[in-house]
VOGU-3710 file (C-alpha; in Angstrom, 3 decimals, decimal comma):
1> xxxxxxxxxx> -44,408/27,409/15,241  -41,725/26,685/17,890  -40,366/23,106/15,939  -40,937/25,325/12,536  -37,929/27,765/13,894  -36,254/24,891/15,523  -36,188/23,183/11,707  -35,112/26,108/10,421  -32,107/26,364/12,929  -31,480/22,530/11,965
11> xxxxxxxxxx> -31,907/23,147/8,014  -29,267/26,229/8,481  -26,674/23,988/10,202  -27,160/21,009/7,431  -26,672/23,416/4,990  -22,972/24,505/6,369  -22,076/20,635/6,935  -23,838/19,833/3,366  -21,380/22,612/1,866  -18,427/21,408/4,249
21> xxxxxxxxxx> -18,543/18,185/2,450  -19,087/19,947/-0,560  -15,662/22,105/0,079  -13,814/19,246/1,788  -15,039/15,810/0,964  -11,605/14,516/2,698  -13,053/15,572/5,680  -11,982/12,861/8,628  -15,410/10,832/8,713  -16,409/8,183/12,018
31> xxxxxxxxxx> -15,610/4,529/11,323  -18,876/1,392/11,014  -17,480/0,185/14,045  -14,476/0,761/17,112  -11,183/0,698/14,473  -7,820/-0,735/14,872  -5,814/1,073/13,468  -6,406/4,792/12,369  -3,870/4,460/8,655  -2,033/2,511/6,969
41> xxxxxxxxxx> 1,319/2,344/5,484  1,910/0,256/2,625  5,508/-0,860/1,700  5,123/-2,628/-2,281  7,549/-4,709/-3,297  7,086/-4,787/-7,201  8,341/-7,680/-8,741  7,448/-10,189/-6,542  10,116/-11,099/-3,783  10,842/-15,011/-3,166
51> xxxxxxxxxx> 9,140/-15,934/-0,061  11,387/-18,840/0,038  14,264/-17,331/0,245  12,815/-14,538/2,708  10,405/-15,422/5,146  9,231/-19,017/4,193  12,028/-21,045/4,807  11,563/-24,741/3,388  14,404/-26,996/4,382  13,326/-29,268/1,593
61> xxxxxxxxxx> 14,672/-27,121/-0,798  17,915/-27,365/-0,052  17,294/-30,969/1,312  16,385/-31,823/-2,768  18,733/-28,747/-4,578  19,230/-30,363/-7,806  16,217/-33,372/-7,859  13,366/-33,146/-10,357  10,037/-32,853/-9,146  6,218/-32,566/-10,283
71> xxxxxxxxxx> 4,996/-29,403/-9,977  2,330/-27,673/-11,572  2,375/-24,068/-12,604  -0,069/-21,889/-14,760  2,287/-21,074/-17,434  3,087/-24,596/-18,523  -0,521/-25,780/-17,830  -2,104/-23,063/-20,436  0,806/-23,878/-22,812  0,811/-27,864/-22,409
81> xxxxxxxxxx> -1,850/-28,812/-20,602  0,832/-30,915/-18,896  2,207/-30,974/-15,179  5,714/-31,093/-16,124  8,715/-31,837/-13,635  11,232/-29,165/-12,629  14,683/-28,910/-10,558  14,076/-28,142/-7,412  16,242/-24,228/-6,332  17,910/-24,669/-2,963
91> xxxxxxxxxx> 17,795/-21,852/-0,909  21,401/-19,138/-1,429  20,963/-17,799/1,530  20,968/-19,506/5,121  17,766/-19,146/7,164  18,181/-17,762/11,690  15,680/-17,831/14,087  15,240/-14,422/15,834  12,943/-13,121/18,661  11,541/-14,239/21,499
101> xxxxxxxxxx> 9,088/-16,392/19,099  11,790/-17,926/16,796  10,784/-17,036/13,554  12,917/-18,073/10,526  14,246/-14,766/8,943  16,713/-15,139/5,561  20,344/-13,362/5,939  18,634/-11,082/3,281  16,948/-9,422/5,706  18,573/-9,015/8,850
111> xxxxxxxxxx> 17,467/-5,891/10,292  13,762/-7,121/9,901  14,664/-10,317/11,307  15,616/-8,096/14,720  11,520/-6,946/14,302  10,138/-10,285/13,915  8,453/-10,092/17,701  6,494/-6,932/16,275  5,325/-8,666/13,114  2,276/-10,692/12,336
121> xxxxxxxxxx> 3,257/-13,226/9,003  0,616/-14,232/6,783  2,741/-16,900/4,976  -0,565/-18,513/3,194  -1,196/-15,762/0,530  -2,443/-16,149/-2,846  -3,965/-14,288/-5,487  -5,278/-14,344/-9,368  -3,016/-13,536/-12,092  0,076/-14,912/-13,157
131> xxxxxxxxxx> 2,275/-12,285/-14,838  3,238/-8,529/-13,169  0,327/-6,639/-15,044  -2,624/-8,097/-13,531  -1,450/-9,793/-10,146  -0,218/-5,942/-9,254  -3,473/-4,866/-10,375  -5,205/-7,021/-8,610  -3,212/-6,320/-5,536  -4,241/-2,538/-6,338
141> xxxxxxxxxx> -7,709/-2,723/-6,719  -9,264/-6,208/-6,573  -10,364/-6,431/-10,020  -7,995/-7,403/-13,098  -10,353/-7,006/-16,126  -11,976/-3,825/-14,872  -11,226/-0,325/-14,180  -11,754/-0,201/-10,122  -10,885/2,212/-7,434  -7,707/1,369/-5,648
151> xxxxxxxxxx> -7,691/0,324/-2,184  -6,203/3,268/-0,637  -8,808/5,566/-2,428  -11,816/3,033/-0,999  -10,091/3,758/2,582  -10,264/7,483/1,837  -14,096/7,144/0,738  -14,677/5,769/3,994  -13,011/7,308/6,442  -11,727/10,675/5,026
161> xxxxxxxxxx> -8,528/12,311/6,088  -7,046/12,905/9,257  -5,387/16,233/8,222  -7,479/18,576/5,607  -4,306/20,601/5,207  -2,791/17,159/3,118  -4,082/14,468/1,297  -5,399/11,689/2,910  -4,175/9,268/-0,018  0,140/9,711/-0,770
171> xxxxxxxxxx> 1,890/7,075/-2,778  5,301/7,650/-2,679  7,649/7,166/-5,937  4,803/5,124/-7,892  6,031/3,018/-11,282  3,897/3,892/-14,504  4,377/0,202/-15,342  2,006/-2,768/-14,710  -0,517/-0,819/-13,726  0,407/2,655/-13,378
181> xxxxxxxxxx> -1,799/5,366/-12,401  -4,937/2,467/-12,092  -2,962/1,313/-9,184  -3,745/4,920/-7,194  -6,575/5,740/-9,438  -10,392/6,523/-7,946  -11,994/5,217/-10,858  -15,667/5,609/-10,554  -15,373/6,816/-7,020  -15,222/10,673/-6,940
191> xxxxxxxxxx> -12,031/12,280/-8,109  -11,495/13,898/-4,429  -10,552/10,238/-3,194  -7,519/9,735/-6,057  -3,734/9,081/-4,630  -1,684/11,623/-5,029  1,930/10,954/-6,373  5,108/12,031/-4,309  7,948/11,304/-7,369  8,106/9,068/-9,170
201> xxxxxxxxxx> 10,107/5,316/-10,179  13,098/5,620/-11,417  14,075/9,013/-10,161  16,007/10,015/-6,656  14,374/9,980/-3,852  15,827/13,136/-2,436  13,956/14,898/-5,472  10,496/13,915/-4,664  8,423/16,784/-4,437  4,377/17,273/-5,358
211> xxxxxxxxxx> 4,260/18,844/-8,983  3,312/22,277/-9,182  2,669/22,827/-5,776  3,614/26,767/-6,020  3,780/29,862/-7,832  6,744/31,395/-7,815  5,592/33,808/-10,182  2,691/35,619/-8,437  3,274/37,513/-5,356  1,954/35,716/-2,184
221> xxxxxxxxxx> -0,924/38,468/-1,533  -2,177/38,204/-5,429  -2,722/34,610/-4,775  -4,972/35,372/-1,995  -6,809/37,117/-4,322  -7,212/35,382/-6,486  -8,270/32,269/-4,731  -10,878/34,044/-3,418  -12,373/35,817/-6,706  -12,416/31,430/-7,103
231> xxxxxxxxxx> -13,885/30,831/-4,516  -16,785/33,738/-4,932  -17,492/32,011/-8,528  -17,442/28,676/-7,335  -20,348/29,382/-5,171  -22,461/30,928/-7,599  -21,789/28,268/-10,079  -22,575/25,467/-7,268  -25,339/27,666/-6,278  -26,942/27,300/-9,730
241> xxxxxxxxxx> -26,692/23,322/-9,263  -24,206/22,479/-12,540  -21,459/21,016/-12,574  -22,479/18,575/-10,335  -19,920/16,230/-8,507  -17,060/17,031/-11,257  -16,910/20,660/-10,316  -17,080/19,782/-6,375  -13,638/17,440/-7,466  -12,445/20,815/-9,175
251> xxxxxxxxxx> -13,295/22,986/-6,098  -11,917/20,388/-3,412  -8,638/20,090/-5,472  -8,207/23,788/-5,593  -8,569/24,194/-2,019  -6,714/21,490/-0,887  -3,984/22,752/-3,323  -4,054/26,312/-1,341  -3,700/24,862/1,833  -1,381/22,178/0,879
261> xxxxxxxxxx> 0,922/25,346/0,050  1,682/26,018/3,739  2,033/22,639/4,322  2,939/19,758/2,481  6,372/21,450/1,914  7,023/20,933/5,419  5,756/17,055/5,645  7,995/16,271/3,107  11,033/17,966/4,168  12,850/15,125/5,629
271> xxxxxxxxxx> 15,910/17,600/6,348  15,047/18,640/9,451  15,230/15,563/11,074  18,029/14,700/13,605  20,765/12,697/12,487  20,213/10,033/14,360  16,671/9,180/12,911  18,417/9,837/9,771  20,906/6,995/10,453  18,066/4,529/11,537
281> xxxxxxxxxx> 16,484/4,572/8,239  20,261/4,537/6,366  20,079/7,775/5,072  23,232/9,193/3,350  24,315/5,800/2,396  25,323/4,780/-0,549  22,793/1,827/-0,850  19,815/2,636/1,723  19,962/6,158/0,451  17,177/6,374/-1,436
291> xxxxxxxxxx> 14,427/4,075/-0,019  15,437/4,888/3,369  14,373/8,773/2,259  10,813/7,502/0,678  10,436/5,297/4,069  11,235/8,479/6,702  8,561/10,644/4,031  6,221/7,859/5,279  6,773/7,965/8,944  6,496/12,131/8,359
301> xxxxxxxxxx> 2,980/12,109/6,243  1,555/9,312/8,872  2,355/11,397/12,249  0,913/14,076/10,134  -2,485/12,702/9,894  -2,453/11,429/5,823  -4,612/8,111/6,077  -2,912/5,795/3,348  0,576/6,096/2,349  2,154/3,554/-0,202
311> xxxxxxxxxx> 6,128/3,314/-0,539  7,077/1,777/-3,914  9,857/-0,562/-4,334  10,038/-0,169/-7,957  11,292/1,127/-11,260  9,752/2,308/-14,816  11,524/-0,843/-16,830  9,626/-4,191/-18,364  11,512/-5,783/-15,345  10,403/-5,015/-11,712
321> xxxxxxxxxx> 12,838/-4,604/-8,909  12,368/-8,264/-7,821  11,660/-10,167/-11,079  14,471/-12,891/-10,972  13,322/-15,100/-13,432  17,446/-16,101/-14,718  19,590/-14,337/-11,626  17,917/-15,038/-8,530  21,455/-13,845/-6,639  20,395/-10,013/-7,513
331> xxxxxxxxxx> 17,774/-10,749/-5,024  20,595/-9,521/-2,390  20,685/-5,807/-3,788  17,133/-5,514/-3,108  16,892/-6,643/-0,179  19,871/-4,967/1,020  18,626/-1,397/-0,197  15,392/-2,138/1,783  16,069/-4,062/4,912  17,674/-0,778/6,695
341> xxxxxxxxxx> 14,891/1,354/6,040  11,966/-0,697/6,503  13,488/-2,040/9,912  14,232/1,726/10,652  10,688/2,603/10,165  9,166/-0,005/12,312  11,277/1,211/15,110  10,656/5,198/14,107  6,907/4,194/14,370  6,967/2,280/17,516
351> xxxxxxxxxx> 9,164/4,611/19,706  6,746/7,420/18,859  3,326/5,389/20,254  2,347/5,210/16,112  2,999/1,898/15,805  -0,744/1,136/17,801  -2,754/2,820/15,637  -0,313/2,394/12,323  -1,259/-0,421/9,785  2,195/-1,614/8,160
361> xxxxxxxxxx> 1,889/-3,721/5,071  4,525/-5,506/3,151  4,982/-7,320/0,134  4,457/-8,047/-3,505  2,306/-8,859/-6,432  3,425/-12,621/-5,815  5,821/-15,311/-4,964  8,336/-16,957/-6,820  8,387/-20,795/-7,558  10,487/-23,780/-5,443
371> xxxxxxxxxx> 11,875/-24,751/-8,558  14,413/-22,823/-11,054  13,340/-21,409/-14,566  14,103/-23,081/-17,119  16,971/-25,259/-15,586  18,695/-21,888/-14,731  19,622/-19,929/-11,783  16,166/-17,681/-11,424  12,681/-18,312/-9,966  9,436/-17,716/-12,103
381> xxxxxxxxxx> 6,469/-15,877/-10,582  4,174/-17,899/-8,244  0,684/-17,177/-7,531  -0,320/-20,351/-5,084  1,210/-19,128/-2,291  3,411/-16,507/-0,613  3,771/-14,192/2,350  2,845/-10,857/3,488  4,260/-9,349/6,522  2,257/-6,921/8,813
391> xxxxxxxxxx> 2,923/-4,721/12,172  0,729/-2,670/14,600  -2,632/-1,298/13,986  -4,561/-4,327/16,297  -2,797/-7,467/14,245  -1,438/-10,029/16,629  2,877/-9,706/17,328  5,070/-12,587/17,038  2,827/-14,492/14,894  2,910/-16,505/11,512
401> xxxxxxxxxx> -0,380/-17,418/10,210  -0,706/-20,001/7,234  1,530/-22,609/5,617  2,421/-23,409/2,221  3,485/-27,056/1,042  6,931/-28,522/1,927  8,362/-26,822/-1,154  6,545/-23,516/-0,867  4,754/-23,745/-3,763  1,258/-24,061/-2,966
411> xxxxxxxxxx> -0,573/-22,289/-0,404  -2,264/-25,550/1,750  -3,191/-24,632/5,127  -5,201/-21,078/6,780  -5,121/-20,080/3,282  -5,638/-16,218/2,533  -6,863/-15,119/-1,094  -6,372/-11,556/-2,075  -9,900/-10,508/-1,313  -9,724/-12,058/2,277
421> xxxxxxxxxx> -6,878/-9,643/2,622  -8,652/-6,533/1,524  -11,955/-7,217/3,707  -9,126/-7,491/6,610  -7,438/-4,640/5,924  -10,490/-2,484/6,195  -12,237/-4,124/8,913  -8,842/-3,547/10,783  -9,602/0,355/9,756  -13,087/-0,159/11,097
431> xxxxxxxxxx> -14,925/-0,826/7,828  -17,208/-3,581/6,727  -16,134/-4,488/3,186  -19,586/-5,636/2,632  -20,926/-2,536/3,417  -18,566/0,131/1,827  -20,118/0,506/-1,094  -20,701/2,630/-3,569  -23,140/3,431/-6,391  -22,046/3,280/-10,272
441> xxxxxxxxxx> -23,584/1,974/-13,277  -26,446/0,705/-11,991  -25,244/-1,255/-8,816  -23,168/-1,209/-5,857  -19,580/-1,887/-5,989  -16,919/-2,763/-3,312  -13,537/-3,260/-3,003  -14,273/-7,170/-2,675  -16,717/-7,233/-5,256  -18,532/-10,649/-4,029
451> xxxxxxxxxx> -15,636/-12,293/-2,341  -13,846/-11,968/0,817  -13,813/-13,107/4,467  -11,800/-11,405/7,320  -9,381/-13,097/8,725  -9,874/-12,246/12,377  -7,395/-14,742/13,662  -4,793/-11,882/13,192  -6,267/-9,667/15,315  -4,451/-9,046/18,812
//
C-alpha cells in the first residue's frame, strides 16, 4: 500500500511535467553530453562571398592575373562534358596579416581582421549544389530534394529554449528567395520548433518588429480574459485526447504569443542602448546602419536566453547580396556594410563573458571561382571549396583549419563537407547528430541524414 501512494504521488507529478511539455514544449531541456556552447548566432551571407578575396588569400592569383588555366567546374562539365580552361581573376584587393597568429585578412574586411585572434577559420568547406536555390538549402537544412527541418529548429528540438517568455528560434530579416520560409521551417518536426521571423529582406532594419504581436484594440484586462476562457477550453479539448500534437502547436503558440507581449518588445528595442554600443556596431551610419541594427537585435535576443538566432545578409531579388558573377568590385559595398557590425558584435559578445558560451557562425551558401566568368570582371559560384569563420562557444582561437588548392578552387586538405559541419555544430551544443532523431514516415530522421563526422580538431 505504501509504494501504491508513493506511485500515485509520482503519477501526479508526471502528469504536471507531461502537461508542462504539453503547454511549453520550448521548455530549456539538458544536453546528451557537457555542451560548449549554450546558442548560437548565425551571421548568412546570401550570395556566396569570394573566399579568395576575403579570407583565403592565394598569391597565385595575382601571381597568374590574366593566364589561362584548366579548371573544372560543374556548370561547364554538365553542359560539355569538357574541362575547359579559364583566365585566372587576380585578387582587387591587397591581403594583411593581423593578430598575434598572422592570419591573412582582405582590406574588405578590416574590422574583422582586428578579431582574427578570436576566430577559428575553417577554410576547407564544401557542399552539394551549384546554383543559390539548393546550396542555401542545403546550408539550411541538409537536404536539397526534400522538405527537412532547418538546423536551428533541430537545435530547438533538442535543447529547448533558454527563455519561455521568447522564442528559442529568431531569424532576423530572412529573404523569401532561394529557399524562403524552408530555410526556418520545422517541417515534419512539430510546429512549436519553427523560426520565427524578425522583418524581413529588403525592408529597414529599424522597422523590424514581430507581426501582430498586440492588440491595440482590446483593453489590456479583456485580454486576460480572454486568454483564459482559451485556456479553460484548451484543457477540455486536450482532456478529451483530439487534436493531438497540432492543437498542442496551437496552444504553445498562443501562450508563447501572451507572454511574448510583455516581452519581446523589450528584446528588440535596440533604443535603449548607450551610444557607445551603438557606435561599435555603426549604428546611425549611413552604410552600417542597417545591418549593424539586425547584428545589436542579435547580441539583445542571445543575452536574453533565445537559443538560435540567424542574421541575414540578404535581399528579396533573383540576385543575392554577394552574387558577382560580371562585377566582382561591388563586393566592397558588402563587405563594407557588414565588417563594422559583425566586428562590433564579436567585441559586444566578448566584453559581456557571452562570447564562452556563444556559437558565432559566418558565411555563405558557397565560394566563388579563381577564375573570371566568362572572360569578364565577376566570379561564378564555387562549391569545391570555401571558408567559414567561427568564434567562442569551445572552438579553438587563432586558428585556420583546412586548405584549398593554390588557386582556391578546390577544397584538398582537412576537408569539411556540409554535413561534417552540422554534426559539429551540434555536438559543440552538446548533441550527438546521430542520435537526435526524430520519428516521421516510417523512420528516423536527422539533421545529417547518413552522413557526417565532427570535426573535433576545432575544439579548444
Amino acid at each position: 500500500m505504501a509504494c501504491g501512494f508513493g506511485y500515485l504521488a509520482a503519477a501526479g507529478l508526471a502528469q504536471r511535467e507531461a502537461m508542462a511539455a504539453v503547454r511549453n514544449p520550448l521548455l530549456a531541456r539538458g544536453p546528451m553530453f557537457t555542451p560548449r556552447a549554450k546558442r548560437v548566432i548565425f551571421i548568412f551571407m546570401q550570395g556566396g562571398p569570394s573566399h579568395v578575396d576575403t579570407f583565403d588569400y592565394k598569391p597565385s592569383l595575382r601571381r597568374d592575373d590574366g593566364k589561362m588555366r584548366l579548371f573544372d567546374d560543374a556548370r561547364t562539365l554538365a553542359k560539355t562534358k569538357e574541362v575547359k580552361e579559364h583566365r585566372v581573376y587576380g585578387n582587387l584587393w591587397d591581403f594583411q596579416q593581423y593578430g598575434q597568429c598572422g592570419q591573412h585578412v582582405s582590406d574588405l574586411f578590416p574590422h574583422i581582421g582586428r578579431h582574427v585572434d578570436d576566430l577559428c577559420f575553417i577554410k576547407g568547406m564544401h557542399t552539394d549544389g551549384v546554383a543559390h536555390g539548393p546550396s542555401t538549402i542545403f546550408m539550411h537544412t541538409g537536404s536539397i530534394n526534400q522538405i527537412w527541418p532547418s538546423v536551428g529548429s533541430w537545435v530547438l528540438y533538442g535543447l529547448g529554449s533558454e527563455n519561455e517568455n521568447l522564442p528559442g528560434f529568431v531569424t532576423i530579416q530572412p529573404s523569401m528567395g532561394n529557399g524562403g520560409p524552408r530555410n526556418f521551417s520545422n517541417a515534419f518536426l512539430p510546429a512549436a520548433f519553427q523560426g520565427t521571423a524578425v522583418g524581413r529582406a529588403g525592408a529597414a532594419a529599424k522597422d523590424a518588429k514581430i507581426l501582430n504581436l498586440t492588440n491595440r484594440l482590446v483593453a489590456e484586462r479583456d485580454r486576460k480574459e480572454q486568454f483564459a476562457l482559451l485556456r479553460e477550453l484548451n484543457d477540455i479539448q486536450l482532456a478529451r485526447g483530439g487534436g493531438g500534437s497540432e492543437l498542442e502547436a496551437v496552444i504553445s503558440s498562443y501562450e508563447l504569443a501572451w507572454r511574448m507581449q510583455s516581452h519581446a518588445p523589450d528584446t528588440l528595442d535596440i533604443d535603449r542602448e548607450p551610444e557607445h554600443v551603438k557606435q561599435l556596431y555603426g549604428i546611425d551610419e549611413p552604410q552600417t546602419d542597417d545591418f549593424g541594427r539586425q547584428c545589436l537585435m542579435a547580441r539583445r535576443l542571445a543575452e536574453s536566453g533565445v537559443r538560435f538566432i540567424q542574421v541575414n545578409y540578404g535581399d528579396n531579388t533573383n540576385n543575392p547580396r554577394w552574387d558577382q558573377h560580371s562585377n566582382l568590385p561591388k563586393h566592397a559595398e558588402h563587405a563594407y556594410a557588414t565588417d563594422k557590425p559583425v566586428a562590433g558584435l564579436l567585441a559586444d559578445l566578448k566584453q559581456r563573458g557571452l562570447l564562452e558560451d556563444t556559437l558565432v557562425w559566418w558565411g555563405g551558401e558557397f565560394g566563388r571561382t579563381p577564375y573570371a566568368q566568362s572572360n569578364g570582371t565577376g566570379r561564378d559560384h564555387n562549391p569545391y571549396g570555401f571558408t567559414f569563420f567561427l568564434a567562442g562557444g569551445g572552438v579553438k582561437s587563432g586558428f585556420s583549419y583546412g586548405e584549398t588548392d593554390e588557386y582556391g578552387h578546390h577544397a584538398i586538405q582537412n576537408k569539411v563537407h556540409m554535413h561534417d559541419w552540422h554534426a559539429t555544430l551540434l555536438h559543440l551544443l552538446g548533441m550527438d547528430h546521430e542520435k537526435l532523431t526524430y520519428r516521421h514516415a516510417g523512420r528516423d530522421f536527422r539533421l545529417t541524414d547518413v552522413h557526417g563526422h565532427v570535426v573535433r580538431e576545432l575544439f579548444a
